[in-house]
N, C-alpha and C positions, 0 to 999 in steps of 0.2 A: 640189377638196376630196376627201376618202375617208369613207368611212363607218367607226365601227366598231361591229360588233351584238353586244349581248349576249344572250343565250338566256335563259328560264325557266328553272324548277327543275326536276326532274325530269325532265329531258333528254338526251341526249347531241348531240354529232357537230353543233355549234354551225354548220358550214357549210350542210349538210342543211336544216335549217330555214329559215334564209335565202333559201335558193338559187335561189327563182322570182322573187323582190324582186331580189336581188343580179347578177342576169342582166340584169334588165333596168337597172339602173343601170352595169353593164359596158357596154351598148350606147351608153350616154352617156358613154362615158367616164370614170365615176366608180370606182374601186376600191371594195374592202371586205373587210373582217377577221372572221370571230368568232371570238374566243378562247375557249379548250375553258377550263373551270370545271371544279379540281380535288377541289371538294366532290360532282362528280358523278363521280366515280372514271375523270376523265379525266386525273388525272395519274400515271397505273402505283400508282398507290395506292389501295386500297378505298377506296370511301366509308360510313365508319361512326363512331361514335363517337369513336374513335382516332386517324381520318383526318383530313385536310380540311376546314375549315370555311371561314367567311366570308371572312375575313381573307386567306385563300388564293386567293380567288373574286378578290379586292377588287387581291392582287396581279399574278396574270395578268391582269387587263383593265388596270391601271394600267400595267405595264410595253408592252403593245400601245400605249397612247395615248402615250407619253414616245418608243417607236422611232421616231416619224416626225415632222418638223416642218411635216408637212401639217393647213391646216386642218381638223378634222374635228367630222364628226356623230357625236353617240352616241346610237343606238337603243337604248332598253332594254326588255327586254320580261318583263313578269308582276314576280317573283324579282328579274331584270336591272336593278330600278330600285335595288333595295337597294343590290346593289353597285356601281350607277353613282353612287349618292350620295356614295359617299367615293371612289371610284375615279378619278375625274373632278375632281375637286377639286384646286385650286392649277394645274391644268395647260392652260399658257397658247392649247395650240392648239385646246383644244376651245370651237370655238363657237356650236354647239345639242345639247341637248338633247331626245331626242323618246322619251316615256316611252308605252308602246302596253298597256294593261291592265292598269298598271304600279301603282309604288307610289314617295313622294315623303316619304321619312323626313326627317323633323328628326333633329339629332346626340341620342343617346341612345335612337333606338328602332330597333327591331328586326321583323321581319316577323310575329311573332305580334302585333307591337301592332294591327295592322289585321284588320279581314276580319269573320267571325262567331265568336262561341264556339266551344271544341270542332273538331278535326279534319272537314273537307269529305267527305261519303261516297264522293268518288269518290279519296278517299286511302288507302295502305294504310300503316296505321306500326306499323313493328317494333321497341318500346321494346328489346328484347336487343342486337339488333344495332346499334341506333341510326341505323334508318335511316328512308325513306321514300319513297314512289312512288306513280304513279298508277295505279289499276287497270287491267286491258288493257280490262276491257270496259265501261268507260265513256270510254274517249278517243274514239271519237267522238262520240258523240251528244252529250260535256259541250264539247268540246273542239274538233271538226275537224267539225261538223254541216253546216255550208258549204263544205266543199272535196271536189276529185273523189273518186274511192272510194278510185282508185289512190294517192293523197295517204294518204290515213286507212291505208289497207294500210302503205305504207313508213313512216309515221310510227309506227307501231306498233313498227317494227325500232330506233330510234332512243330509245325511252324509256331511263330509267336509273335506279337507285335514289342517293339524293340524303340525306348525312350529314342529322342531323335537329339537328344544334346549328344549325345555320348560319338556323332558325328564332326563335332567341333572344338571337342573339348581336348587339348594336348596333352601328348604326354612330357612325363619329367625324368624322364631316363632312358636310355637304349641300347639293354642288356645284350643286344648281339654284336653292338663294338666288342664286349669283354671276354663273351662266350661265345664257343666254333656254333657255328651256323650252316644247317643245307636249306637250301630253299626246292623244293619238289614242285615242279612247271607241270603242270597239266595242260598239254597240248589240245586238247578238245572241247577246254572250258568255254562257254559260250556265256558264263556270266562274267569272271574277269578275263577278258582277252589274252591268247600270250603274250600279245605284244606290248601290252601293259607288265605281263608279268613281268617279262625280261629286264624290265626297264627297274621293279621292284628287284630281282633277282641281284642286279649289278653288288648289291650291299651283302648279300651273303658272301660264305666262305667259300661255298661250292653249290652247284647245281643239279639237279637229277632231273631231266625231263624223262614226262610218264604221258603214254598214248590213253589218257581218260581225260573225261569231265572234272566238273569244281568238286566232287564229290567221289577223290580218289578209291578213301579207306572204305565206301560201301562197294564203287563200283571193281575196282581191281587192289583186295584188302591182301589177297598174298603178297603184292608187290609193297604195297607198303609197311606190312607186317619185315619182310627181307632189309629193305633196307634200315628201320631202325635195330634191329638187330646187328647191322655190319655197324652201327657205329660205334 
């Protein structure tokens, strides 16, 4: 099989993140992809208003899952479920699902339908520009409170400001009705709560809670390296 992972929002440099997970599943043999999200001005294009949005996001992971006719997993993480919801849909070689702090849209909603009122403090949004990110100085302690320092340092280098339509804008499909789905709770996430998670969780097939932050695959990547393997 090969994995493919898709990143949160306000991120860049989709390998990066991966990359302590994705290591050790190279050790097994397994490949793996993350495709760069051009709503986060990964594709030579700003991300703002103007830019980029979902549907963009929805196309680079979809055209990644169609180049290969290898089995695969789709990892989605935070943001990455939204787009794994339509992204993933109709396409015959995807055969799990693994949504990690994730979100599990029905067709016609969109990532503000979830979550709490009102923009997260540890958000900054720039209604002019139409953009939005996350503060430097709360990615760790909200964010990466479980991973070495040197993690949190480089993770730092990698954030990105992230168009702010792609918050409203719904999706048109939701591939984990058709395809098995785990949803992996992170117990210590301090950016999505679990008790939000749970509530996202109820639509998966099954559930794995993991004693980490929002940032499983850097902070405890054996454990999530294990379980996509038993699928």
């Amino acid at each position: 099989m090969r994995v493919v992972f898709v990143h949160g929002a306000c991120v860049r440099d989709g390998a990066w993140w991966w990359h302590r997970t994705a290591e050790l599943l190279e050790q097994r043999g397994v490949p793996s992809v993350a495709p760069a999200l051009p709503s986060c001005g990964e594709a030579g294009l700003p991300a703002g208003a103007a830019g980029p949005g979902l549907s963009e996001d929805i196309a680079a992971v979809r055209q990644v899952l169609l180049d290969s006719d290898e089995p695969t997993v789709v990892v989605a993480h935070s943001y990455g479920g939204i787009i794994t919801a339509e992204a993933a849909a109709g396409v015959g070689t995807v055969r799990h699902l693994v949504m990690v702090s994730s979100y599990l849209p029905e067709v016609g909603q969109s990532l503000s339908d979830f979550g709490d009122a009102g923009p997260a403090p540890f958000l900054d949004v720039d209604p002019d520009a139409g953009t939005f990110g996350v503060r430097p100085e709360f990615l760790a302690d909200t964010f990466l409170q479980d991973c070495e320092t040197e993690v949190q340092v480089q993770a730092a280098r990698h954030l990105a400001r992230q168009s702010v339509q792609v918050t409203g804008q719904p999706v048109r499909a939701a591939a984990w009705q058709q395809v098995p789905s785990t949803y992996l709770l992170c117990a210590q996430d301090r950016g999505t709560p679990p008790r939000l998670q749970r509530e996202f969780a109820r639509r998966a097939g099954s559930v794995v809670e993991l004693d980490a932050g929002h940032h499983p695959f850097l902070s405890r990547p054996a454990a999530v390296r294990d379980l996509l393997l038993s699928l």
